[in-house]
C-alpha positions in Angstrom: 0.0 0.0 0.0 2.9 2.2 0.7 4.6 1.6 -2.9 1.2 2.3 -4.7 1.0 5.4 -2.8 4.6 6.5 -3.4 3.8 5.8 -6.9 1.0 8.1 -6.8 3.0 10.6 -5.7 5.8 10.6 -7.4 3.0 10.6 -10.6 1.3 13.7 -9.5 5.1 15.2 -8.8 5.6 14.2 -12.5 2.2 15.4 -14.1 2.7 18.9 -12.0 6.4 19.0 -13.6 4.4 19.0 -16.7 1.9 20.9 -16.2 4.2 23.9 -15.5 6.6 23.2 -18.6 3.5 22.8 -20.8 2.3 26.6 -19.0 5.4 28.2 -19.6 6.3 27.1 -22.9 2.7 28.1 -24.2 2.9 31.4 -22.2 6.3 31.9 -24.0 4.9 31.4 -27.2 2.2 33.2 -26.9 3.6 36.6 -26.0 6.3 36.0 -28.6 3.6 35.7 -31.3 1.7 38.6 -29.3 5.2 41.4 -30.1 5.9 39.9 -33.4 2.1 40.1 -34.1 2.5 43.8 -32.9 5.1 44.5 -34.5 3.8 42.9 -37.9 0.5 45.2 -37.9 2.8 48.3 -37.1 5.2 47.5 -40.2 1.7 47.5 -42.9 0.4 50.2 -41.2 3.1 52.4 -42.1 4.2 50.7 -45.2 0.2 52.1 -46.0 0.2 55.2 -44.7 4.1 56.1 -45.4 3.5 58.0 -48.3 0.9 60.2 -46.5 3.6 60.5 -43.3 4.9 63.8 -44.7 1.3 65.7 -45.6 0.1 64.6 -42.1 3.5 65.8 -40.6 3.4 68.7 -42.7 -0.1 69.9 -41.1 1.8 71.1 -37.9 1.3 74.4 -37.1 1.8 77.2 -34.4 -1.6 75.6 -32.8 -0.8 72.9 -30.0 -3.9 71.4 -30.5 -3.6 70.5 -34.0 0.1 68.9 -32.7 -1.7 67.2 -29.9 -3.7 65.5 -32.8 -0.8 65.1 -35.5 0.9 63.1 -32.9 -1.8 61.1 -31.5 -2.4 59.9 -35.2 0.9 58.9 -35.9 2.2 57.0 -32.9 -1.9 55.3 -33.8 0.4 54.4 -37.2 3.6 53.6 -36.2 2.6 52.1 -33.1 6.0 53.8 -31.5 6.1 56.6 -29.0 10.1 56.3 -29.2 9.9 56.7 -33.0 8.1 59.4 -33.1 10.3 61.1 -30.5 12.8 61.0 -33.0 11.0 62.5 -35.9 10.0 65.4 -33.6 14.2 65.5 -32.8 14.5 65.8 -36.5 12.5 68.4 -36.8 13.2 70.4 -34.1 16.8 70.2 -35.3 15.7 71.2 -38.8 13.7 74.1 -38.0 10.7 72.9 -39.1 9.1 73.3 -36.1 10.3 75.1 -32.7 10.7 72.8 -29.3 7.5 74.5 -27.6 5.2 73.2 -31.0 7.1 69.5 -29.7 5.5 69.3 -26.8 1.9 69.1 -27.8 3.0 66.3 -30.3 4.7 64.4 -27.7 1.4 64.5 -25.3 -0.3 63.4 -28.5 2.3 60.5 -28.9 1.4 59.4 -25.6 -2.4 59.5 -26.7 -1.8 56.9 -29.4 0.2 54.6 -27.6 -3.5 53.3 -25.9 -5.2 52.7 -29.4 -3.9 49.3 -29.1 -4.8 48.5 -25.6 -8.5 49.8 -26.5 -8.5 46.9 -29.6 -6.7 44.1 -27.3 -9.4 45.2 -24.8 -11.6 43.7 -27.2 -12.0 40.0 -26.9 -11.6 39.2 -30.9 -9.8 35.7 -29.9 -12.4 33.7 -31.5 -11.5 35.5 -34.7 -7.5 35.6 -34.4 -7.2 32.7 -37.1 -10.2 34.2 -39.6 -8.4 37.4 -39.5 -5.0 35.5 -40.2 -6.6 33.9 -43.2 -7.7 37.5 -44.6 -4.9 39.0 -44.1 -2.7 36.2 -45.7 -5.3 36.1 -48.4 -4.9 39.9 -48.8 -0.8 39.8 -48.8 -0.6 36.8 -51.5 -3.3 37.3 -53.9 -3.6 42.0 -53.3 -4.1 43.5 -56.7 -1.5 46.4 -55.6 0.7 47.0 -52.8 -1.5 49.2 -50.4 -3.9 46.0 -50.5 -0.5 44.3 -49.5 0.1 46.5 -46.6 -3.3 46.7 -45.6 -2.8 42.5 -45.6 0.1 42.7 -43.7 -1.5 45.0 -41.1 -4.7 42.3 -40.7 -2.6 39.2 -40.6 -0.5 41.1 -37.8 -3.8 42.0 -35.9 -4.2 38.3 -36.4 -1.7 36.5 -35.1 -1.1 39.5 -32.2 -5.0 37.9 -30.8 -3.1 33.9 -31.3 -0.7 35.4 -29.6 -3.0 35.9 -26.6 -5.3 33.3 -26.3 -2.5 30.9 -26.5 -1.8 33.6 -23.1 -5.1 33.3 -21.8 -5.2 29.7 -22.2 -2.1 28.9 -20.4 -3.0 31.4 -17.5 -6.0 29.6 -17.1 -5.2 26.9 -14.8 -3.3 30.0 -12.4 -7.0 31.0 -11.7 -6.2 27.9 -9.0 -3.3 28.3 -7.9 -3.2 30.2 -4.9 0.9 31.6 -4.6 0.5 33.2 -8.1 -2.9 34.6 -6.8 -1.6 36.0 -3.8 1.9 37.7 -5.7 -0.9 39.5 -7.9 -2.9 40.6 -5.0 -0.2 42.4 -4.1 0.3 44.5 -7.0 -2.5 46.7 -5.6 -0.1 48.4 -3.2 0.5 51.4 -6.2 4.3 51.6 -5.1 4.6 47.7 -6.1 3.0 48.0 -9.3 4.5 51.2 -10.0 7.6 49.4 -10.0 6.8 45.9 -12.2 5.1 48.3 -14.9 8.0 50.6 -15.3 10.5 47.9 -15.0 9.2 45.0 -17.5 8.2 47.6 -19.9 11.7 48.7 -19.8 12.4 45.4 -20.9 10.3 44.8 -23.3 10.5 48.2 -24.7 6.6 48.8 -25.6 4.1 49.5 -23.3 1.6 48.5 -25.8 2.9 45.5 -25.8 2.9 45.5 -21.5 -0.5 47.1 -21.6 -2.0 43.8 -23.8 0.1 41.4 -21.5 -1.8 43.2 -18.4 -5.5 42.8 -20.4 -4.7 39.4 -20.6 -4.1 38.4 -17.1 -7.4 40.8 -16.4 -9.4 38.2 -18.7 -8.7 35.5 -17.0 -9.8 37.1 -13.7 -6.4 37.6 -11.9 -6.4 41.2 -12.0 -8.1 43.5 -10.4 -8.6 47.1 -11.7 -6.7 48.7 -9.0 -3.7 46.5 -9.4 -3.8 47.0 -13.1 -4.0 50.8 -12.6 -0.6 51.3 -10.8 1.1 48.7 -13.8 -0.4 51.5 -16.9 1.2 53.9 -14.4 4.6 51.9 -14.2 4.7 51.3 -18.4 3.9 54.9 -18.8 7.5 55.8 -17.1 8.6 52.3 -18.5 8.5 54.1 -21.7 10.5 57.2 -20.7 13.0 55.4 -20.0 13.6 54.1 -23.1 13.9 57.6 -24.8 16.0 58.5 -21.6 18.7 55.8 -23.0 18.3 56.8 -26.6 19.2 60.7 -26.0 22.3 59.4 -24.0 25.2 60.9 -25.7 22.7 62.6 -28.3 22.4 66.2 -29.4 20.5 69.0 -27.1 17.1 69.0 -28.7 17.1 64.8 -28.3 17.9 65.3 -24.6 15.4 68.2 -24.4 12.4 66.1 -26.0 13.3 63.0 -24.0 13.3 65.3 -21.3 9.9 66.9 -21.9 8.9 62.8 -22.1 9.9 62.2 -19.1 8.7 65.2 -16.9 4.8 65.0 -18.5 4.9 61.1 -17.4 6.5 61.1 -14.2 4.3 64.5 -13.5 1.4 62.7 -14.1 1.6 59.6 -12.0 2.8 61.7 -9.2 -0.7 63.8 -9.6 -2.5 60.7 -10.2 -0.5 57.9 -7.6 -2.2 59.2 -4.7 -5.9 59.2 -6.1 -5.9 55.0 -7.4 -8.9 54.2 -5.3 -11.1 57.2 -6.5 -9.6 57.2 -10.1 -10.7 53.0 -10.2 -14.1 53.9 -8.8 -14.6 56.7 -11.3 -13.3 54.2 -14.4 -16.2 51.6 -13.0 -18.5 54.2 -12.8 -17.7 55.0 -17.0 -17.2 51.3 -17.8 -19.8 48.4 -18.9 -20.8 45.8 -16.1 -22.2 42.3 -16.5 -24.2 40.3 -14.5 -21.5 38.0 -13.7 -19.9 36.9 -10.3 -16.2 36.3 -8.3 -13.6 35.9 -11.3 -16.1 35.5 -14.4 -16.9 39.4 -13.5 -13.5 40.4 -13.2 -12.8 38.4 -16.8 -15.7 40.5 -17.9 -15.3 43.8 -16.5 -11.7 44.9 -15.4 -10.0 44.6 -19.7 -12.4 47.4 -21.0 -11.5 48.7 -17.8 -8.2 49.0 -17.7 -7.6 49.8 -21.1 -10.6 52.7 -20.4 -8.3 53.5 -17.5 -5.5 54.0 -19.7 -6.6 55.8 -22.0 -8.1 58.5 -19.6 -5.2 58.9 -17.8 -2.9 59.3 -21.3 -5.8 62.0 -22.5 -6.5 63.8 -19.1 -2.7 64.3 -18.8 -2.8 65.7 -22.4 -5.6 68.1 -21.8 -4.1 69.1 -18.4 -0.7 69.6 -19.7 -1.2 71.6 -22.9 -2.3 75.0 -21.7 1.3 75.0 -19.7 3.4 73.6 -22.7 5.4 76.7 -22.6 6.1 76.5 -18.8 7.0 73.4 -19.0 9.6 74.3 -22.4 11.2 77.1 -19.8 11.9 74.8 -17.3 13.3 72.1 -20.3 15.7 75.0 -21.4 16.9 76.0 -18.3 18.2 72.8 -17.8 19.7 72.6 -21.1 20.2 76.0 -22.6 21.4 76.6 -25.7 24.9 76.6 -26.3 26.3 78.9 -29.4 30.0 77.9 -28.8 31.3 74.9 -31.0 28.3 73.1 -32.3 28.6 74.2 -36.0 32.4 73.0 -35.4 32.0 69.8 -34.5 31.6 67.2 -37.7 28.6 65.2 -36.8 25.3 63.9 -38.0 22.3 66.2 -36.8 19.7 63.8 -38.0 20.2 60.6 -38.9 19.2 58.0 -35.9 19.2 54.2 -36.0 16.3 53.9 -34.1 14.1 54.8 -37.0 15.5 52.7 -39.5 12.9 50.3 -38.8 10.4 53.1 -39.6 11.5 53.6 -43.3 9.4 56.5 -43.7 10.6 58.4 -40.9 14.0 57.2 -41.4 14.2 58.9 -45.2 12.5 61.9 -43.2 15.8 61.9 -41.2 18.0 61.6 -44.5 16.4 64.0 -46.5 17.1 66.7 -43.3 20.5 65.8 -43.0 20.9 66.3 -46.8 19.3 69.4 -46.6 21.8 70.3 -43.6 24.7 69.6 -46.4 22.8 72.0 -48.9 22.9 74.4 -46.1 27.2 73.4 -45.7 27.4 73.6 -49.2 25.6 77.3 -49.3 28.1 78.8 -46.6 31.1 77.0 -48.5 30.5 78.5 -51.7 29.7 81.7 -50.1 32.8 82.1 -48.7 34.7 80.9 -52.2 34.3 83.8 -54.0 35.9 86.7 -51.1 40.0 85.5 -51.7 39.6 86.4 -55.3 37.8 89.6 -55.3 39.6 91.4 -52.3 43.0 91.1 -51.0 42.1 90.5 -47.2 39.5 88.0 -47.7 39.0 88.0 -43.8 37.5 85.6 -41.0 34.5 83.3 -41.5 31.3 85.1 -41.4 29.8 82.1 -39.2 32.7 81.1 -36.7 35.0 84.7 -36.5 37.6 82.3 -35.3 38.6 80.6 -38.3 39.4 82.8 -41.5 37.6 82.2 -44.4 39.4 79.5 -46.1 39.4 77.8 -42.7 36.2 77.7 -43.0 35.9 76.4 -46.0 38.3 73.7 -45.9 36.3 72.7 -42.3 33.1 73.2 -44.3 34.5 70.3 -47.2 35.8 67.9 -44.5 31.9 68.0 -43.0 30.4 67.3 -46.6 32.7 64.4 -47.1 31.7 63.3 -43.3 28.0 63.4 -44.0 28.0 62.2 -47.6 29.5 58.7 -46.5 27.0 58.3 -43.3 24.0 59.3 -45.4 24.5 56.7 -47.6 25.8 53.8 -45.1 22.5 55.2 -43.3 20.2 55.0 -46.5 21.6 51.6 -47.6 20.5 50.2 -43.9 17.0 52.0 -44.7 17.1 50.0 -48.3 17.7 46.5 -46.3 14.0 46.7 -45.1 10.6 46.3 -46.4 10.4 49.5 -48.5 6.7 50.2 -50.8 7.8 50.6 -54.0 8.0 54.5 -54.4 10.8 54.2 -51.0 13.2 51.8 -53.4 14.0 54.3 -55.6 14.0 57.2 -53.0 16.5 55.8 -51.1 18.8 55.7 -54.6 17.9 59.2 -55.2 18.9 60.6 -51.9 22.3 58.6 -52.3 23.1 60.0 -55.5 21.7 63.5 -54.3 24.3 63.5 -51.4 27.0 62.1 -53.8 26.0 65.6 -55.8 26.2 68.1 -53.1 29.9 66.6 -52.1 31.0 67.0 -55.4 30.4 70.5 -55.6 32.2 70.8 -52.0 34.8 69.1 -54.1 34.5 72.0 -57.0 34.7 74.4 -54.1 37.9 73.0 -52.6 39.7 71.0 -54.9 39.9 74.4 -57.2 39.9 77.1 -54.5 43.6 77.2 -53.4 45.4 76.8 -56.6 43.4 79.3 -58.6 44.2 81.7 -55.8 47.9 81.1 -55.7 47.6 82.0 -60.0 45.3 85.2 -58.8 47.5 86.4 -56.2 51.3 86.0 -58.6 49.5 87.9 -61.3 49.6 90.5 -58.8 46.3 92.1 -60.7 43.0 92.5 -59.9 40.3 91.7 -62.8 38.5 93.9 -64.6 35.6 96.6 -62.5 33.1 95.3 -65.4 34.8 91.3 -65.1 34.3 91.4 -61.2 31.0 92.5 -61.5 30.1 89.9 -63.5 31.7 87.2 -61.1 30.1 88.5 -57.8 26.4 88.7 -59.8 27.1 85.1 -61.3 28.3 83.9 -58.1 24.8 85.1 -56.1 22.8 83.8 -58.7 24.7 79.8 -58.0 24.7 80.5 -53.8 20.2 81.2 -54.5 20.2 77.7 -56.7 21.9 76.3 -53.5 19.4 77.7 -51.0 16.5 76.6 -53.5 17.3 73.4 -52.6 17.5 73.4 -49.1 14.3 74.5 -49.0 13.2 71.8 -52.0 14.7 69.2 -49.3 12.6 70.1 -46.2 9.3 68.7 -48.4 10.4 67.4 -51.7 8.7 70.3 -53.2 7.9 69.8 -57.0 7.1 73.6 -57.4 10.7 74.8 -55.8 12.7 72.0 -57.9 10.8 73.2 -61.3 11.8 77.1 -60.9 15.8 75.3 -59.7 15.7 73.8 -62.9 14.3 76.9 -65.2 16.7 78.9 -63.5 19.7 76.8 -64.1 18.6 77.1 -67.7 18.6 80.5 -67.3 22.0 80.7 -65.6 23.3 78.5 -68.4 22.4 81.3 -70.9 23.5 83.9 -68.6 27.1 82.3 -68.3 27.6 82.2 -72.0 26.4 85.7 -72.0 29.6 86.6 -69.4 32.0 85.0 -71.6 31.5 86.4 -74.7 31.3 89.8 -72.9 34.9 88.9 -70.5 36.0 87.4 -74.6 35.1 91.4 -75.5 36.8 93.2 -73.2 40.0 90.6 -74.7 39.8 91.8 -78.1 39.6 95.2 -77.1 43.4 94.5 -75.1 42.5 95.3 -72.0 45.6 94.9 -69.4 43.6 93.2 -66.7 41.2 91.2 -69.0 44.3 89.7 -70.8 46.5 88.7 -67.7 43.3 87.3 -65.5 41.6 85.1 -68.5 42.5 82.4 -67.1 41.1 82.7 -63.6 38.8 84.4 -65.1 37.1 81.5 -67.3 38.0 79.2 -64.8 35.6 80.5 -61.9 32.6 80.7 -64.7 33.8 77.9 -65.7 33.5 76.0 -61.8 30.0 78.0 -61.0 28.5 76.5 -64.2 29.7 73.2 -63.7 27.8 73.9 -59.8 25.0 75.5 -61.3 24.7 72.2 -63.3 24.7 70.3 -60.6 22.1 72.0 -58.3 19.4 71.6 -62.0 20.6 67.6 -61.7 19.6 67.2 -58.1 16.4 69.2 -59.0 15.4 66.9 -61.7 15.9 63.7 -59.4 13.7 65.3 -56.9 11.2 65.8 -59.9 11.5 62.3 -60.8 10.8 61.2 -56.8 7.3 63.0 -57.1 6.2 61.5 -60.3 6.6 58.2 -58.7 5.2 59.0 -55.6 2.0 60.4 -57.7 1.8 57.4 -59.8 
C-alpha cells in the first residue's frame, strides 16, 4: 500500500512538472507571437500610410492642439512613441518646427500609444485565425501593394490575438493556484505596481505591448482594476525610460524632448499615484458591467477597464498639460540651454538616428534633413569661395570669427565628405528593409543627391587654393566690369543652393521646377559673361588679358555647380512622379 502510494505521488510530482513546462512554454509562445504580431501590424500600417507620413506631418502648425492630434495619429500608425520622438528630434533640429510646437505632439504620442490596448481590450480571440486567413489572403493574392500592406497589417492583428489566447489559455489553470494569486494581490499596493510596470516595460521596450500582457491576465480574472491601474502607471514611465537611454550621448534637442517625455509622465503619475482608489471607482463608474460573479466578472469587466483607465489617464494628462506647454519648455531649457559655442564645429550627423531605421518613412525623413543640412554646408562654403579672389584680405569666416575664411571652408569640405558617407551607409541600412515601392527608388535618389552636393564641395575646394595662388602672382585685380560679372554670377549659383535646401525640407515639385528653369537661365547667362569677359579681350584690355585664365576658370567651376544643383532638382522631380503614380 505504501509503494502504490509512493507511486501516486511521485506521478502527481511528474504530471505537475508537466503541467508547468506545458504553462510556460505556451505562455512563452504566446507573447512571442503577441510582439511579433505587434510589430507585424505596425510595419503594414506604415508601409500604407508612409506615403501620406509627410502631408500629415506637414499639417503642424503654431496651434498645439492640431500637434496634440498630429501626434496622436501617428504613434496610432507607427505604433511607437520612441519613434516618433525622434522625428520630432529631426525636426526640431531642422527648424521645421520650434521645441514648444514638440511638446503638444509628444502629449499626443502618448495619446496613441492606448489605441492598441482599446483593440486588445476587445475580446476578438475567437477571430485571431479568420483574420490571419484574410490577411494572408490579402498579402498573397492584393491586386496592388497598399492592399499588400493593408494585408500585412490584418494578418499582424491576427496573429497579435493567437498570440493571446494561446496567453489566456495557459493562464487559465493560475486562476487555482493560490501563490501566483496571492503575488498578484499584491500589486495593488501602487508603489509595487508602479515598480513591475515601469520595469518590464523597460524590458520589453513597448508599453503596448505590456498594456495587452496586463489585459490578458485581467481576462482570466487575476487582475483586479486597481492592481492593473498602478502597472499603466509603471509602463507609462517604462516608456521614458527608453527615450531617456536613446538621448544618451545625443544632441541638445534629443535630450530636451526626452526630457519633456519624461517630466509629463513622471508628472502625471505623481498627480494621479495618490488618487488609485477614487480614479478606479470613477473608471467603474464609466465602464460596462455584467451580470456575472467572483472571477467570471473580473474576466468580464476589469479589460475594458483597464484599457478605459488608460486611455483617460494618457488623455487627461494631455488636456491638463497643454495650456502650460510653454512653462514646461522654460523649465526644459533651463536645464539645457542653448549653447552657441562649438556646435557648428564639430563634424557630426544632426539627423540621422538608428532607431528609426525600422520606420523607413521616418527614417528617409531623417535623411532627407540631414541632406538638406549639407545643402545648407554647401551654401556657406560656396559663399565664402568667391571673397579671396575679389579682395586682398579676404578676412575671417562670417559664421565662426575664429577661423578665416578659407578655414572655414576647408572645415566646411571635411563636413560634406563626413556626412555624404554616413548618409549613404544610413540610406543603404533603410534599403535592407521592407520598403513600398515608391521608398526603393528614393533611397537611390537621396544617395546619388548627397553624392551631388559633395561633389560641388569638391568644386569648391579641390579648385579654390590653386586658382588663388595663380590670382595672387599675377599681382592684378580683374576687370571693375569682369568682377561684377563674377560676384552677380556667383549670387545667382549660392540662391540655386538655397533653392534646394528649401526643396529638401518637403520634396517640393514647385521649388525644384523654378531650380531647374533657372539653371537654364544661368546656363544662358554664363555664355552671356563669356563672350562679354572674350570682348573686353579683343579690345586689349591689361587686366582682362592677364586674369583670363582665372577668369574662365571661376565661370567655368559656378556653371559646372550650377549644373549640378538643375541635376539634383530633376531627381527630386522624378521622386514625385513616382510617388503620384
Amino acid at each position: 500500500m505504501m509503494n502504490t502510494n509512493m507511486v501516486f505521488a511521485a506521478d502527481k510530482e511528474t504530471t505537475d512538472e508537466i503541467m508547468w513546462w506545458v504553462i510556460i512554454m505556451t505562455l512563452a509562445g504566446g507573447l512571442a507571437l503577441f510582439l511579433y504580431g505587434m510589430e507585424k501590424m505596425s510595419s503594414g500600417m506604415k508601409k500604407a500610410a508612409g506615403a501620406q507620413m509627410r502631408s500629415i506631418l506637414s499639417a503642424l502648425t503654431n496651434n498645439r492642439y492640431m500637434g496634440l492630434m498630429v501626434g496622436a495619429f501617428v504613434t496610432m500608425i507607427i505604433q511607437s512613441s520612441s519613434a516618433t520622438t525622434v522625428m520630432l528630434v529631426s525636426f526640431v533640429q531642422a527648424g521645421l518646427m520650434t521645441f514648444v510646437q514638440s511638446l503638444g505632439v509628444i502629449l499626443g504620442a502618448d495619446i496613441g500609444t492606448t489605441i492598441t490596448a482599446q483593440l486588445v481590450a476587445f475580446k476578438l480571440t475567437d477571430y485571431a485565425l479568420l483574420m490571419i486567413a484574410i490577411g494572408f489572403g490579402l498579402m498573397m493574392f492584393g491586386r496592388n501593394e497598399n492592399q499588400k500592406n493593408v494585408g500585412e497589417s490584418i494578418l499582424g492583428f491576427g496573429i497579435l490575438f493567437y498570440g493571446m489566447k494561446l496567453m489566456s489559455d495557459a493562464m487559465h489553470p493560475l486562476r487555482t493556484f493560490d501563490p501566483f494569486i496571492n503575488t498578484l494581490a499584491r500589486l495593488e499596493n501602487p508603489l509595487l505596481g508602479l515598480l513591475v510596470g515601469a520595469a518590464f516595460t523597460a524590458l520589453i521596450q513597448s508599453s503596448s505591448a505590456f498594456t495587452g500582457i496586463i489585459i490578458v491576465l485581467a481576462q482570466q480574472g487575476l487582475l483586479s482594476l486597481d492592481a492593473g491601474i498602478p502597472m499603466i502607471m509603471g509602463a507609462n514611465i517604462g516608456t521614458c525610460i527608453t527615450a531617456g537611454l536613446a538621448s544618451i550621448g545625443a544632441t541638445r534637442e534629443a535630450k530636451r524632448v526626452a526630457m519633456a517625455h519624461v517630466l509629463f509622465k513622471v508628472t502625471g503619475v505623481l498627480l494621479f499615484i495618490f488618487w488609485i482608489p477614487w480614479f478606479a471607482d470613477f473608471i467603474r463608474y464609466l465602464s460596462p458591467s455584467s451580470d456575472a460573479v467572483g472571477i467570471a466578472k473580473l474576466g468580464a469587466d476589469v479589460p475594458r477597464q483597464i484599457a478605459n483607465a488608460h486611455t483617460i489617464f494618457n488623455v487627461g494628462l494631455a488636456f491638463a498639460f497643454i495650456p502650460f506647454t510653454g512653462f514646461f519648455a522654460r523649465i526644459i531649457l533651463k536645464i539645457y540651454p542653448d549653447i552657441e559655442d562649438e556646435k557648428d564645429l564639430t563634424i557630426a550627423t544632426w539627423h540621422l538616428d538608428d532607431s528609426a531605421i525600422e520606420t523607413p518613412a521616418l527614417a528617409l525623413d531623417l535623411a532627407r534633413s540631414e541632406i538638406a543640412r549639407m545643402a545648407k554646408i554647401t551654401n556657406r562654403m560656396l559663399d565664402s569661395f568667391i571673397q579671396p579672389f575679389v579682395h586682398n584680405d579676404p578676412g575671417m569666416d562670417k559664421i565662426h570669427p575664429q577661423l578665416t575664411a578659407l578655414e572655414g571652408i576647408e572645415m566646411r569640405e571635411k563636413k560634406l565628405d563626413f556626412l555624404e558617407y554616413k548618409v549613404k551607409n544610413y540610406l543603404l541600412q533603410i534599403g535592407q528593409q521592407q520598403l513600398s515601392d515608391s521608398q526603393v527608388p528614393e533611397v537611390f535618389a537621396m544617395i546619388t543627391m548627397s553624392s551631388h552636393m559633395e561633389t560641388i564641395g569638391d568644386i569648391v575646394n579641390r579648385n579654390l587654393l590653386p586658382l588663388l595662388a595663380k590670382k595672387r602672382a599675377l599681382e592684378i585685380d580683374f576687370s571693375e566690369e569682369g568682377k561684377d560679372e563674377l560676384l552677380r554670377y556667383h549670387k545667382k549659383v549660392c540662391k540655386q543652393i538655397s533653392r534646394l535646401e528649401k526643396t529638401f525640407s518637403e520634396l517640393d515639385p514647385k521649388r525644384a521646377k523654378k531650380v531647374i528653369l533657372k539653371q537654364e537661365k544661368y546656363q544662358n547667362l554664363e555664355e552671356e559673361y563669356r563672350v562679354a569677359h572674350l570682348q573686353r579681350m579683343h579690345l586689349s584690355r591689361e587686366e582682362t588679358l592677364k586674369t583670363h585664365e582665372i577668369h574662365t576658370e571661376l565661370l567655368e567651376l559656378l556653371k559646372r555647380i550650377n549644373v549640378y544643383t538643375g541635376e539634383i532638382a530633376k531627381i527630386i522631380l522624378d521622386l514625385n512622379e513616382i510617388e503620384q503614380n
